[in-house]
PDB file of N, H, CA, C and O in Angstrom:
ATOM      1  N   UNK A   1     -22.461   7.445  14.484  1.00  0.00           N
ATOM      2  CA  UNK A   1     -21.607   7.727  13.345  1.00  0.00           C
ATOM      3  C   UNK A   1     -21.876   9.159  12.896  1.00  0.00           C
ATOM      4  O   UNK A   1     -22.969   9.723  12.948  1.00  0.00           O
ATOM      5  N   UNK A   2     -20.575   9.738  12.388  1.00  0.00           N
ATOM      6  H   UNK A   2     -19.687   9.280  12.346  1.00  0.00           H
ATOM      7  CA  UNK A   2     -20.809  11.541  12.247  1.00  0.00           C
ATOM      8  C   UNK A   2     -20.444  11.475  10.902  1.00  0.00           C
ATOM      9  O   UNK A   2     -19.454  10.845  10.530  1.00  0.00           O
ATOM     10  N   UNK A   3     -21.139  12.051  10.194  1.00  0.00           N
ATOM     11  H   UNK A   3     -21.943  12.563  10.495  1.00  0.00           H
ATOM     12  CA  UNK A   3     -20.328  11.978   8.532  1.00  0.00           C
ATOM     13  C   UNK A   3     -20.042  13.422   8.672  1.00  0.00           C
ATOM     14  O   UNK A   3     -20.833  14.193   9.214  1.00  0.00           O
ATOM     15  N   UNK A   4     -18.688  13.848   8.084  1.00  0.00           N
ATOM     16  H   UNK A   4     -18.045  13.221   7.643  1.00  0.00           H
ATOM     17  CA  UNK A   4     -18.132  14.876   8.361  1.00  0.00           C
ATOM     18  C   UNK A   4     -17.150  15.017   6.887  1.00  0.00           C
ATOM     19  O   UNK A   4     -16.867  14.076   6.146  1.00  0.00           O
ATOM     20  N   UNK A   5     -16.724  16.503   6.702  1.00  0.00           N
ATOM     21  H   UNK A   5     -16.954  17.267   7.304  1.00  0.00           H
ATOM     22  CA  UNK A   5     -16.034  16.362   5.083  1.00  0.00           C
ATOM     23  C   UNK A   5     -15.143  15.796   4.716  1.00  0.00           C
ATOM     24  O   UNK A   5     -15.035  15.506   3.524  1.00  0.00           O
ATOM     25  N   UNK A   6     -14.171  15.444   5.683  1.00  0.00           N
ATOM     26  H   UNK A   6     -14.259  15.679   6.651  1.00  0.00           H
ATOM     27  CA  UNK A   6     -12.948  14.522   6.207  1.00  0.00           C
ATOM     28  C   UNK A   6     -13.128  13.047   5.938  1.00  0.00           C
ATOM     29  O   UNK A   6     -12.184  12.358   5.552  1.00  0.00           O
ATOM     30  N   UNK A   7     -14.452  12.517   6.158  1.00  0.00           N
ATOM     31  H   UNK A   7     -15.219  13.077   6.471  1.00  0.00           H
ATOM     32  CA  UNK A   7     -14.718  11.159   6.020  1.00  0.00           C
ATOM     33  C   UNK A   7     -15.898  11.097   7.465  1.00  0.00           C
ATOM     34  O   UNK A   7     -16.368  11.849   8.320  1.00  0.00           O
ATOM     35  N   UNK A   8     -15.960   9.597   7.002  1.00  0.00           N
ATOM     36  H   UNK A   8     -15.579   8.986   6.308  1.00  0.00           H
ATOM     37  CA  UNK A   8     -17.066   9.440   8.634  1.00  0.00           C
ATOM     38  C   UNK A   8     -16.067   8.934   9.761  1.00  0.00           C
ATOM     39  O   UNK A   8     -15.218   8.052   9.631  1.00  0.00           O
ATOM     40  N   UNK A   9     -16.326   9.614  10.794  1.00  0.00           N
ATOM     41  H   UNK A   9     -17.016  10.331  10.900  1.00  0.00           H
ATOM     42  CA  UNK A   9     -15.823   9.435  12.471  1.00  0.00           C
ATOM     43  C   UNK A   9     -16.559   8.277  13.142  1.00  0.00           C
ATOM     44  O   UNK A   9     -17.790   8.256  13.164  1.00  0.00           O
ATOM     45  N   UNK A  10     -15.663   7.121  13.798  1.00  0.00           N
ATOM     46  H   UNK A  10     -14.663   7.138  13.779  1.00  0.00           H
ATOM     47  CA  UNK A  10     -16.986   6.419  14.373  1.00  0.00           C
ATOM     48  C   UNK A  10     -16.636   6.997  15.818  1.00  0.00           C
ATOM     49  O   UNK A  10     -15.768   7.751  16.258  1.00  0.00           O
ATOM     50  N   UNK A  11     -17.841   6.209  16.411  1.00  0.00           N
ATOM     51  H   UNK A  11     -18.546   5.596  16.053  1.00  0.00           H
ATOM     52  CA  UNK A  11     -18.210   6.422  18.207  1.00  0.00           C
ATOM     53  C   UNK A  11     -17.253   5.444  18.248  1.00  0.00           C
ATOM     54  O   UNK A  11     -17.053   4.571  17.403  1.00  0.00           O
ATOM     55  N   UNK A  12     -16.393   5.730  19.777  1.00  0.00           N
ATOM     56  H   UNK A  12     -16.555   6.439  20.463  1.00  0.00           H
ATOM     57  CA  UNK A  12     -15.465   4.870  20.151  1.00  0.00           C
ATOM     58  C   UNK A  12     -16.207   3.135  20.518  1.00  0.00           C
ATOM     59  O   UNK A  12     -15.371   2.284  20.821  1.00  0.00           O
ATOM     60  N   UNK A  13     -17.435   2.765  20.486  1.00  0.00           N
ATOM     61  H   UNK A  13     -18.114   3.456  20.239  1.00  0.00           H
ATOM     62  CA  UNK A  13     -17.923   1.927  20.213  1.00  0.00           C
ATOM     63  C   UNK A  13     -18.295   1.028  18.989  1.00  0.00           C
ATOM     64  O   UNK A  13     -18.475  -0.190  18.976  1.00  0.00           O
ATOM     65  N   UNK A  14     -18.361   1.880  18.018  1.00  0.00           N
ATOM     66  H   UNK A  14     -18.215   2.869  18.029  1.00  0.00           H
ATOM     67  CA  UNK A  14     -18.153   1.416  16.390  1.00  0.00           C
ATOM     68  C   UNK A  14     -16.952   1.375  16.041  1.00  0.00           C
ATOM     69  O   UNK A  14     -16.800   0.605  15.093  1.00  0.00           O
ATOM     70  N   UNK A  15     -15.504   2.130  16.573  1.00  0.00           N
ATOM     71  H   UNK A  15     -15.627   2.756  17.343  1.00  0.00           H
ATOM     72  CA  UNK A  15     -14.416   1.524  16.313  1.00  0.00           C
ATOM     73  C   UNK A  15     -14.623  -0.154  16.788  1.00  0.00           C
ATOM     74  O   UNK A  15     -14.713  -1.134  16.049  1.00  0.00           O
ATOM     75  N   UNK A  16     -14.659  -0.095  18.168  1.00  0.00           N
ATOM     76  H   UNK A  16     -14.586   0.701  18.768  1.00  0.00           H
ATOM     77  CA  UNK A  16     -14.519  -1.452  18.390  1.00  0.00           C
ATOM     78  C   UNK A  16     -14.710  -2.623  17.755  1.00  0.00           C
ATOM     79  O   UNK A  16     -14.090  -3.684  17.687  1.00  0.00           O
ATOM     80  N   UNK A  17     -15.931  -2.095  17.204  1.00  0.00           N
ATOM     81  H   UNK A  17     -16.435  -1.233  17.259  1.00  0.00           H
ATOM     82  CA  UNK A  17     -16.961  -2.804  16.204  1.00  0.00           C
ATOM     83  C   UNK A  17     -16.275  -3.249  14.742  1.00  0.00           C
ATOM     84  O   UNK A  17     -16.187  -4.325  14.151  1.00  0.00           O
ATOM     85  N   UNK A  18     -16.026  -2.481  14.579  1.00  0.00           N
ATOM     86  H   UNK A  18     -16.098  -1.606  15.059  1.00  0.00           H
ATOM     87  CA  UNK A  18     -14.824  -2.434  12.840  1.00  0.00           C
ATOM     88  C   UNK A  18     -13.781  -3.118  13.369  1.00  0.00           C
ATOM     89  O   UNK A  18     -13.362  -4.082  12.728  1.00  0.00           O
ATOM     90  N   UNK A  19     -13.227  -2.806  14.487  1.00  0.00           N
ATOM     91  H   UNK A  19     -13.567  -2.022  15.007  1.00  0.00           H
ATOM     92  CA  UNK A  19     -11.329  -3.659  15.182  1.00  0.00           C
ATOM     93  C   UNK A  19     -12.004  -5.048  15.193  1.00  0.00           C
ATOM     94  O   UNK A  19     -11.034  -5.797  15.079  1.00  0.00           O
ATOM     95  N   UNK A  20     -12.961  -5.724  15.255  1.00  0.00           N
ATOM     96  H   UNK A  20     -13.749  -5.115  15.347  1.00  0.00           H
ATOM     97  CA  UNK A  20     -13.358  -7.077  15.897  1.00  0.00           C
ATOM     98  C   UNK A  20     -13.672  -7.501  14.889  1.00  0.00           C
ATOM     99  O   UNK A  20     -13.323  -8.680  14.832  1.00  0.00           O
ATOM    100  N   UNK A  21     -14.357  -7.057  13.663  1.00  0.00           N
ATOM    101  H   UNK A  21     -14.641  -6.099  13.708  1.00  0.00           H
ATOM    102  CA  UNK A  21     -14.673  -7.635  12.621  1.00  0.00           C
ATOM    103  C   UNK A  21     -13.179  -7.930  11.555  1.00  0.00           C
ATOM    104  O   UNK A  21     -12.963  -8.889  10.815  1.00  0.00           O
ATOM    105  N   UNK A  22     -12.230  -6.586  11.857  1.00  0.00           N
ATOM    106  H   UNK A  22     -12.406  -5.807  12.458  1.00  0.00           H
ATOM    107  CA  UNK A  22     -11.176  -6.942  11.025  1.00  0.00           C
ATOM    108  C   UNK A  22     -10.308  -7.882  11.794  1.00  0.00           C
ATOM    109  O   UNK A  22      -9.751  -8.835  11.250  1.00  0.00           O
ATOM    110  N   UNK A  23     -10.224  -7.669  12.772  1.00  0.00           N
ATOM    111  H   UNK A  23     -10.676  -6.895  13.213  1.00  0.00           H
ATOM    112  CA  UNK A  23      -9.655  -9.349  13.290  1.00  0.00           C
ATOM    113  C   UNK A  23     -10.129 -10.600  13.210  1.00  0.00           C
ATOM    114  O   UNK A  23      -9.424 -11.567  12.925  1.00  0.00           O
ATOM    115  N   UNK A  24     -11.241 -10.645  13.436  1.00  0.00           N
ATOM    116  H   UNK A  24     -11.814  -9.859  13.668  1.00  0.00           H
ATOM    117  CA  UNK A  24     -11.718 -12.138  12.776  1.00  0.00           C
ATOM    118  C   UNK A  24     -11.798 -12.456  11.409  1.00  0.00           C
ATOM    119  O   UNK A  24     -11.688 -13.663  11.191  1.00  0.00           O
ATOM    120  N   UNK A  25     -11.983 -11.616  10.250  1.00  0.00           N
ATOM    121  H   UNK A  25     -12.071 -10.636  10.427  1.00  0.00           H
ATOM    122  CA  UNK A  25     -11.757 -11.730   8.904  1.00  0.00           C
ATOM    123  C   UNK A  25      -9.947 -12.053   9.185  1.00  0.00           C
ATOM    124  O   UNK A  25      -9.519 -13.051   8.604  1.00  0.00           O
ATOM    125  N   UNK A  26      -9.215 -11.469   9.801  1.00  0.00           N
ATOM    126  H   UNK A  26      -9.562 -10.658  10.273  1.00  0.00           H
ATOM    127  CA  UNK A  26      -7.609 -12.077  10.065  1.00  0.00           C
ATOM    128  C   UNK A  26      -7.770 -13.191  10.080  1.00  0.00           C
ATOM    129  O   UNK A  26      -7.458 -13.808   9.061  1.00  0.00           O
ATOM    130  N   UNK A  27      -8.308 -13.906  11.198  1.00  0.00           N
ATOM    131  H   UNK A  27      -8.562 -13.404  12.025  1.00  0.00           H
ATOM    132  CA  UNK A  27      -7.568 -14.931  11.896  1.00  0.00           C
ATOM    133  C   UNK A  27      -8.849 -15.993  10.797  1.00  0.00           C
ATOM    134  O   UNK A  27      -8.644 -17.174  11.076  1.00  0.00           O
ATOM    135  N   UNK A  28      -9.489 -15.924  10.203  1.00  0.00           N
ATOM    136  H   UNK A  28      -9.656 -14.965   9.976  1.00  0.00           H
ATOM    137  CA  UNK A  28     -10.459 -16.940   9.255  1.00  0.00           C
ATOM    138  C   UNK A  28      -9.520 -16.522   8.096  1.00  0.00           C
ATOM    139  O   UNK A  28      -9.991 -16.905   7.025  1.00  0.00           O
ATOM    140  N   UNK A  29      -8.698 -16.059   7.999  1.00  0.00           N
ATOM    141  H   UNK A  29      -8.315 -15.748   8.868  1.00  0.00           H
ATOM    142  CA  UNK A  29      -7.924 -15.870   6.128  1.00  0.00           C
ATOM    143  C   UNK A  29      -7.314 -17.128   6.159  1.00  0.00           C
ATOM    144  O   UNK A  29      -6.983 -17.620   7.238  1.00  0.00           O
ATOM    145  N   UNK A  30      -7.156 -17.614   5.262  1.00  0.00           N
ATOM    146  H   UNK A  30      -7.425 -17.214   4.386  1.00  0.00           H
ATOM    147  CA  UNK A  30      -6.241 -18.183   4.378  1.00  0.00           C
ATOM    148  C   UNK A  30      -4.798 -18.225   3.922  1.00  0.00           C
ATOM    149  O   UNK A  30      -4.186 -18.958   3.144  1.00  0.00           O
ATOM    150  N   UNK A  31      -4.411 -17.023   4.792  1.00  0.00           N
ATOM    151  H   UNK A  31      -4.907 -16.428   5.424  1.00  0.00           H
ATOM    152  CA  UNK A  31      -3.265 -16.548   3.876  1.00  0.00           C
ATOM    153  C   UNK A  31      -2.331 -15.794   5.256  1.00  0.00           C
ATOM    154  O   UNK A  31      -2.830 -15.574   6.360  1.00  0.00           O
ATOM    155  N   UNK A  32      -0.864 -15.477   4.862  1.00  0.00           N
ATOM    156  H   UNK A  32      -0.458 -15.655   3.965  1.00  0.00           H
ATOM    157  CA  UNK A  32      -0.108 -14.806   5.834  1.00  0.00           C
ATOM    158  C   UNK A  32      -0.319 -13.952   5.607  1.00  0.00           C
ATOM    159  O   UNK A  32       0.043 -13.726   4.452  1.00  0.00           O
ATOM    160  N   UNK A  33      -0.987 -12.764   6.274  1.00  0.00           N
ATOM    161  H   UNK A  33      -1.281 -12.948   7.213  1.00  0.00           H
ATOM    162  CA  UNK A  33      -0.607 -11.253   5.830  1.00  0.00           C
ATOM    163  C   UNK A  33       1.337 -11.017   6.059  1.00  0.00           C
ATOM    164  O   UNK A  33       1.991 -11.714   6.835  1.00  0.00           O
ATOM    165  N   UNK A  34       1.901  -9.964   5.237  1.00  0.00           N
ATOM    166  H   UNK A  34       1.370  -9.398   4.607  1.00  0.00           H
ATOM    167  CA  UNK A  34       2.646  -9.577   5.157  1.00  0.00           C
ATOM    168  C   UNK A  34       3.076  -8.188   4.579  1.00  0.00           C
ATOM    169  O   UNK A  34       3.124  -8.112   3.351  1.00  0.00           O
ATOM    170  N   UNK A  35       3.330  -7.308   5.163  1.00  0.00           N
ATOM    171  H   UNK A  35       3.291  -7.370   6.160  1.00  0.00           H
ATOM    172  CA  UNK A  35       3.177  -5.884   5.251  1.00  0.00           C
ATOM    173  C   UNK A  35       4.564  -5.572   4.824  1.00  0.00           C
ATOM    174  O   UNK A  35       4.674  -4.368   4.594  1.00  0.00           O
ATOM    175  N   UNK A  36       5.952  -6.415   4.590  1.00  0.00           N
ATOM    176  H   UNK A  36       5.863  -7.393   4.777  1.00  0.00           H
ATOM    177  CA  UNK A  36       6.808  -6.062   4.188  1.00  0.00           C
ATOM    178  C   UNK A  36       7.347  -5.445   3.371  1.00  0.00           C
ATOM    179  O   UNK A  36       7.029  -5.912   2.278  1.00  0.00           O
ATOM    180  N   UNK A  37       8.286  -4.286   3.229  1.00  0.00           N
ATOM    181  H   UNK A  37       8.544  -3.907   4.117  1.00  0.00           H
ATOM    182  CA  UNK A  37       8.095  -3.462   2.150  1.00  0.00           C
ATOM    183  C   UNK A  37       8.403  -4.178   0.547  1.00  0.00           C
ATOM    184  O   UNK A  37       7.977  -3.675  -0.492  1.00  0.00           O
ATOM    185  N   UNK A  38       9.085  -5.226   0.602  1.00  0.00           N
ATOM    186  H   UNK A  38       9.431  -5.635   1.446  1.00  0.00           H
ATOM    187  CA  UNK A  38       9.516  -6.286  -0.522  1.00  0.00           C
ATOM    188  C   UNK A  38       8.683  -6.568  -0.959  1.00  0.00           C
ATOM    189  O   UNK A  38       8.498  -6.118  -2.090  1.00  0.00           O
ATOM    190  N   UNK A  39       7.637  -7.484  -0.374  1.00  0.00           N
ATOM    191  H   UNK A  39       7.787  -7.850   0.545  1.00  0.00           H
ATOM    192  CA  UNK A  39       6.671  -7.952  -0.248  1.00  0.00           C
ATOM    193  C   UNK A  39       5.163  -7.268  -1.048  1.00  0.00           C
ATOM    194  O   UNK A  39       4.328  -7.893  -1.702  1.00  0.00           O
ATOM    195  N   UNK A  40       5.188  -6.013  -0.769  1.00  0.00           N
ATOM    196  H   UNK A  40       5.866  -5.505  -0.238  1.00  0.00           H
ATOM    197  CA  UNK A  40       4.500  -5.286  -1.291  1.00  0.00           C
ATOM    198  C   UNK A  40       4.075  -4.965  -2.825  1.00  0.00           C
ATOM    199  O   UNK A  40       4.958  -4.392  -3.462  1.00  0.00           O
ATOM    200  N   UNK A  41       3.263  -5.148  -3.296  1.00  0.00           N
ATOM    201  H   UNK A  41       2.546  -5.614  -2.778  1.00  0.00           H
ATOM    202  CA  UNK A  41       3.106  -4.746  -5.107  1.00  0.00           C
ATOM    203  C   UNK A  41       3.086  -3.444  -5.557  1.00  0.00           C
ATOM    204  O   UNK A  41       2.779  -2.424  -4.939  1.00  0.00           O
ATOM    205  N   UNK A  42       3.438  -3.583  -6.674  1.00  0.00           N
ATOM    206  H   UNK A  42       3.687  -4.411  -7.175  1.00  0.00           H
ATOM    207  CA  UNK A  42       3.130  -1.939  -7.431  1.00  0.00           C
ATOM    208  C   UNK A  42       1.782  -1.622  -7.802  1.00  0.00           C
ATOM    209  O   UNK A  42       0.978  -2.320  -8.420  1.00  0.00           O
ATOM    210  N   UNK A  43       1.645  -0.398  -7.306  1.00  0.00           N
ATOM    211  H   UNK A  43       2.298   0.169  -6.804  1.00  0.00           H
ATOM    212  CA  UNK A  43       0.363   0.126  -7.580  1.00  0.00           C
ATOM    213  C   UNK A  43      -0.112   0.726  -8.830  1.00  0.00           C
ATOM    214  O   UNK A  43      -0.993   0.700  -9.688  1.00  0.00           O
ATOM    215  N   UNK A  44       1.247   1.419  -8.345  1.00  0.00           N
ATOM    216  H   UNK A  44       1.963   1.440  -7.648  1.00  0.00           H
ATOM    217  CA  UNK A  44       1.613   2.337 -10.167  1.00  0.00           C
ATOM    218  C   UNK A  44       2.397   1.740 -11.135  1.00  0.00           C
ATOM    219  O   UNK A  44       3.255   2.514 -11.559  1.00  0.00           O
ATOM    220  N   UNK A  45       2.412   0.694 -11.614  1.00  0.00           N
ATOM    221  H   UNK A  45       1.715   0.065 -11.269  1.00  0.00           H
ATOM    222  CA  UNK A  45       3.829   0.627 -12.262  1.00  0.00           C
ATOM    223  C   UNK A  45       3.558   0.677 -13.512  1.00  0.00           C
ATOM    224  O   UNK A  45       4.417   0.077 -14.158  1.00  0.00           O
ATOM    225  N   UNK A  46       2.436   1.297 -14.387  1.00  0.00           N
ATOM    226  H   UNK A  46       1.738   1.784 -13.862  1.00  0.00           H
ATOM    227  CA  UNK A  46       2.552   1.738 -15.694  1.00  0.00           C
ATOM    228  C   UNK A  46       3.247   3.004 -15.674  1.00  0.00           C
ATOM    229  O   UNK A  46       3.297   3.845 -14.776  1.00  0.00           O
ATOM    230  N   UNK A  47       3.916   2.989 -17.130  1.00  0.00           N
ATOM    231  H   UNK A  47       3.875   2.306 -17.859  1.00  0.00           H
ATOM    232  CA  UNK A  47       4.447   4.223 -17.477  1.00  0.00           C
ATOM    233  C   UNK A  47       3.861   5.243 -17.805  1.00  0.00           C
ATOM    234  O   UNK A  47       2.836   5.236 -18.488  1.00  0.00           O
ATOM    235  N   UNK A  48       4.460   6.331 -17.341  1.00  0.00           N
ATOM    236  H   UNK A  48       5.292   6.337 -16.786  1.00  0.00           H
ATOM    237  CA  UNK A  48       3.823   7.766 -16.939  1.00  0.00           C
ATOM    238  C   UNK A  48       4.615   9.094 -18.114  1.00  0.00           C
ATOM    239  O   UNK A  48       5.809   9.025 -18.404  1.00  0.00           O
ATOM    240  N   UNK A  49       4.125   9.692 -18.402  1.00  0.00           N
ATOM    241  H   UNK A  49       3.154   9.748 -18.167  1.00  0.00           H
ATOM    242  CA  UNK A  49       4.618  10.950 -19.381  1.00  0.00           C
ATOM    243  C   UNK A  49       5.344  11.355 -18.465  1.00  0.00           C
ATOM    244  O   UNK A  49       6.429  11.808 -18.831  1.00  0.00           O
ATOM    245  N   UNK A  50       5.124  11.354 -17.355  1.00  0.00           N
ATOM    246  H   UNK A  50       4.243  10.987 -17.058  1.00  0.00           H
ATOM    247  CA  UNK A  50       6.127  11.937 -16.785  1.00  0.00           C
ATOM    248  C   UNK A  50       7.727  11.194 -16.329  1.00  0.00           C
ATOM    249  O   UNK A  50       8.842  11.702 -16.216  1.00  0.00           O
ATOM    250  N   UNK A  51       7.464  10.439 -16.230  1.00  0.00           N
ATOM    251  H   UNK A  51       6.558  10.026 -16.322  1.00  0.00           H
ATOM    252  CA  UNK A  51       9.174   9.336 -16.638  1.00  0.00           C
ATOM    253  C   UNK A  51      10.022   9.887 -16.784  1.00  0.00           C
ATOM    254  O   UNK A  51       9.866  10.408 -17.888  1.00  0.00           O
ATOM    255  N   UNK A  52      11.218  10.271 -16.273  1.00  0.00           N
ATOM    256  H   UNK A  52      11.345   9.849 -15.376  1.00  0.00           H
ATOM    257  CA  UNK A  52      12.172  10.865 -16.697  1.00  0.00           C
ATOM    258  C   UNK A  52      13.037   9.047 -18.348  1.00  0.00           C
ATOM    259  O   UNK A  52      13.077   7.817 -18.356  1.00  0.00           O
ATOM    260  N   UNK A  53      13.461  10.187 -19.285  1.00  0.00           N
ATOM    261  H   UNK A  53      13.428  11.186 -19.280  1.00  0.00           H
ATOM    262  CA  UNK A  53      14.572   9.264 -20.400  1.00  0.00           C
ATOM    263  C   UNK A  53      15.589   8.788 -19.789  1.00  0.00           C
ATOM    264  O   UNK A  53      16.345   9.445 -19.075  1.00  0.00           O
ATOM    265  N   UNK A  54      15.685   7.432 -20.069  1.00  0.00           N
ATOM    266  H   UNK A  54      15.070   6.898 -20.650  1.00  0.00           H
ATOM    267  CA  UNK A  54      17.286   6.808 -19.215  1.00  0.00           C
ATOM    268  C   UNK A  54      18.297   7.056 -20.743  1.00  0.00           C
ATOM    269  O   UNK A  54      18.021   7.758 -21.716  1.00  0.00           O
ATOM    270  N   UNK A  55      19.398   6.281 -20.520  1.00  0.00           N
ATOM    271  H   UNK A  55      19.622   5.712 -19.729  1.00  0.00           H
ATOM    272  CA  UNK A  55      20.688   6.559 -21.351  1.00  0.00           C
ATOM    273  C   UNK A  55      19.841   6.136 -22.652  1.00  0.00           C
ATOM    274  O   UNK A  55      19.956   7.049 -23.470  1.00  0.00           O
ATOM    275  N   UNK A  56      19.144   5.243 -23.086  1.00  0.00           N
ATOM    276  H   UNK A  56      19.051   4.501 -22.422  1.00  0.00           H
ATOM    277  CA  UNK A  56      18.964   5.039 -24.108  1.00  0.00           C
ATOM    278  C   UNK A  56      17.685   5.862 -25.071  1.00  0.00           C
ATOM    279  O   UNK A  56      17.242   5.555 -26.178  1.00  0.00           O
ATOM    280  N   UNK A  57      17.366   6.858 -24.277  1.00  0.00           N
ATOM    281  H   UNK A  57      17.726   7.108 -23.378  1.00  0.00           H
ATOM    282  CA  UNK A  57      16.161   7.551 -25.016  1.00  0.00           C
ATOM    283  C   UNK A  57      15.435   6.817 -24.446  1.00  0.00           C
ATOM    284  O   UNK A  57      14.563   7.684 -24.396  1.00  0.00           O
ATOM    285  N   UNK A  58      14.841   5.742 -23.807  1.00  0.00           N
ATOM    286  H   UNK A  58      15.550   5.039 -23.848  1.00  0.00           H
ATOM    287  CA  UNK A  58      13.084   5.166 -23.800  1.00  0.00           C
ATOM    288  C   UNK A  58      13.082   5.490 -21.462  1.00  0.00           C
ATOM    289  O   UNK A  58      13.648   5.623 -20.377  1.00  0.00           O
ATOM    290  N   UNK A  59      11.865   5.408 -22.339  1.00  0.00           N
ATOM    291  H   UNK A  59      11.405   5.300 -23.221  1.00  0.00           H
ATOM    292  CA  UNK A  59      11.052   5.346 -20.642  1.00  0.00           C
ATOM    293  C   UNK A  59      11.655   4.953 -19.631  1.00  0.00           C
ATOM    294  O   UNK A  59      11.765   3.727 -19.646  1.00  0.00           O
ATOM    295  N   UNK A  60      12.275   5.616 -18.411  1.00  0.00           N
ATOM    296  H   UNK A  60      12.186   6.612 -18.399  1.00  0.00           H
ATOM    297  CA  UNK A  60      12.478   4.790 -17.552  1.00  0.00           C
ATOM    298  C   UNK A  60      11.291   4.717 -16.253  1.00  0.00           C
ATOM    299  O   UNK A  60      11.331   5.676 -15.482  1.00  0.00           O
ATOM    300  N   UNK A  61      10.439   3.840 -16.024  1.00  0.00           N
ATOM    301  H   UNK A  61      10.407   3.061 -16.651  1.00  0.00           H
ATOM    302  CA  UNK A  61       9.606   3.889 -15.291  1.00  0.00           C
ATOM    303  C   UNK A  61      10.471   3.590 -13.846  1.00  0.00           C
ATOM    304  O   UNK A  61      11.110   2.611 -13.463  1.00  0.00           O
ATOM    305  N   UNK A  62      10.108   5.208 -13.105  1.00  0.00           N
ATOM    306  H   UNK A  62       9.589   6.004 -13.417  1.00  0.00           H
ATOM    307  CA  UNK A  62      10.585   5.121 -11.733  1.00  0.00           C
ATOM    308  C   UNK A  62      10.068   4.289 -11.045  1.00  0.00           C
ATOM    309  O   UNK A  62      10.919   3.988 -10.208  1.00  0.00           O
ATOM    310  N   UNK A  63       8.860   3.516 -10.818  1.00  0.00           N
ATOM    311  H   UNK A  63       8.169   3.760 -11.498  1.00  0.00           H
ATOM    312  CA  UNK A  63       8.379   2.706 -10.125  1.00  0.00           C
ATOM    313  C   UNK A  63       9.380   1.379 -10.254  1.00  0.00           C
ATOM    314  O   UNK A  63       9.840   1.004  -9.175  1.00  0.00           O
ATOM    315  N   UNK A  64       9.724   0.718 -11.280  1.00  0.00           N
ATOM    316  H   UNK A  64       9.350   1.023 -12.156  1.00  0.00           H
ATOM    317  CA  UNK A  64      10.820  -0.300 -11.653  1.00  0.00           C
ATOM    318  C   UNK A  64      12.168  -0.193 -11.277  1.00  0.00           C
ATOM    319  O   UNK A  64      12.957  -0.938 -11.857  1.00  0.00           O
ATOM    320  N   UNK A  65      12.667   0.716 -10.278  1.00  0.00           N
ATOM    321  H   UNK A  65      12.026   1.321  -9.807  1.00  0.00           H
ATOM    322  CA  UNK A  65      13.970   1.414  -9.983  1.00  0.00           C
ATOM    323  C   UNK A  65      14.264   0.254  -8.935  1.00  0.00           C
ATOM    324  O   UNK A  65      13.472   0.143  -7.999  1.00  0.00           O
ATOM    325  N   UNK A  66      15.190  -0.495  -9.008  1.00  0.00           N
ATOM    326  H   UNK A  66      15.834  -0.405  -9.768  1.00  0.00           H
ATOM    327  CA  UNK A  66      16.006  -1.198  -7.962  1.00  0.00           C
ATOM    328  C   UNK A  66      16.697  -0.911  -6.872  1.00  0.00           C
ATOM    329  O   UNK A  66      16.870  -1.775  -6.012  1.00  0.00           O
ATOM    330  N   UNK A  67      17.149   0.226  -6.758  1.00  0.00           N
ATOM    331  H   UNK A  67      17.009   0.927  -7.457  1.00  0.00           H
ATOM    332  CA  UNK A  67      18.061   0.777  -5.769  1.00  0.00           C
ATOM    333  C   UNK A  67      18.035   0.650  -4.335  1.00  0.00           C
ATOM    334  O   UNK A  67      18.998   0.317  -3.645  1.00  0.00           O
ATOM    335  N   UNK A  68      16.735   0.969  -3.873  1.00  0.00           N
ATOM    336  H   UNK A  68      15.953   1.240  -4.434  1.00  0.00           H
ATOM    337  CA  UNK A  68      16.459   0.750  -2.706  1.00  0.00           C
ATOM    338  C   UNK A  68      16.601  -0.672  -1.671  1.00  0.00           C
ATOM    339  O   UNK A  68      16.710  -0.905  -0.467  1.00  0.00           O
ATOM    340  N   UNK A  69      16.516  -1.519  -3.102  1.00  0.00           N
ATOM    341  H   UNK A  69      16.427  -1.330  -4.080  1.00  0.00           H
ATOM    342  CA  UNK A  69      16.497  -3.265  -2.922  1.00  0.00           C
ATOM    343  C   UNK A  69      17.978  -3.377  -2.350  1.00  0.00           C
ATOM    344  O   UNK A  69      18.203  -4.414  -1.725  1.00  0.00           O
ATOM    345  N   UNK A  70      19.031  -2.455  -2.471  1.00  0.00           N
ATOM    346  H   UNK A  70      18.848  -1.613  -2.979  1.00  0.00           H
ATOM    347  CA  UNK A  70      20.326  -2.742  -2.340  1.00  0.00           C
ATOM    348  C   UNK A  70      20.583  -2.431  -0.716  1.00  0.00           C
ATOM    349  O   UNK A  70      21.443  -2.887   0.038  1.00  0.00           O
ATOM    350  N   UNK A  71      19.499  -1.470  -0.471  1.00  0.00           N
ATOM    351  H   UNK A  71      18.801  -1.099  -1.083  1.00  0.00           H
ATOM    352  CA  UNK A  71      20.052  -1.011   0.952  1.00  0.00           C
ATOM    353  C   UNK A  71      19.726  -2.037   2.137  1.00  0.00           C
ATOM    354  O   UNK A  71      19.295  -3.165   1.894  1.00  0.00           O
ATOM    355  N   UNK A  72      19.950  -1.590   3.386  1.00  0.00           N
ATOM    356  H   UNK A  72      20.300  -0.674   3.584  1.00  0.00           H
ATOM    357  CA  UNK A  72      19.590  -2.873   4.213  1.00  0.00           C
ATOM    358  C   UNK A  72      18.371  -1.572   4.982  1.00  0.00           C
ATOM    359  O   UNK A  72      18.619  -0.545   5.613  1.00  0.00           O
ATOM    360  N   UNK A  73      17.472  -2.000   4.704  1.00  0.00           N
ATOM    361  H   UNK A  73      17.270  -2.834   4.191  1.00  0.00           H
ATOM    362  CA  UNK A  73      16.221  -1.760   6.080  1.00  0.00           C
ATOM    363  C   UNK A  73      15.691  -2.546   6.722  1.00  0.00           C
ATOM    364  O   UNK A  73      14.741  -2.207   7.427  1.00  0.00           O
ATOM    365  N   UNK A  74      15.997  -3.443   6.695  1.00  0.00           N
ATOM    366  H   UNK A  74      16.768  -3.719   6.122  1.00  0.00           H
ATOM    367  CA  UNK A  74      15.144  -4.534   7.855  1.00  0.00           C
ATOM    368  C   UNK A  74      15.682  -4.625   8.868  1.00  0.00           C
ATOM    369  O   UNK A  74      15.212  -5.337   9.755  1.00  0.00           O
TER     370      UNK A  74
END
């Protein structure tokens, strides 16, 4: 292992090592992973000073924006 300013690098043998452990923590879960963008939570979704004002004067938190929900990406 190289610790470097970037982060730490593993030896292509300690990848392996990390790939095998995160697959078996997979396949022992509990749960479906699902990576879908729907699917996904907000990270940010408090309101920010920076917010642009919608029609009514108050906050519109861009994170809460629907639009994208309309398009088709899947």
């Amino acid at each position: 292992m190289v610790f470097d300013r970037d982060g730490i690098h593993l030896t292509s043998e300690g990848s392996k090592i990390v790939v095998k452990e995160i697959l078996n923590i997979l396949k022992e879960a509990d749960w479906e992973p699902c990576l879908h963008w729907k699917s996904l939570p907000n990270e940010f979704g408090e309101d920010s000073p920076y917010d642009p004002l919608g029609p009514d004067e108050k906050t519109l938190n861009v994170s809460s924006v629907t639009f994208l929900e309309t398009m088709e990406y899947d």
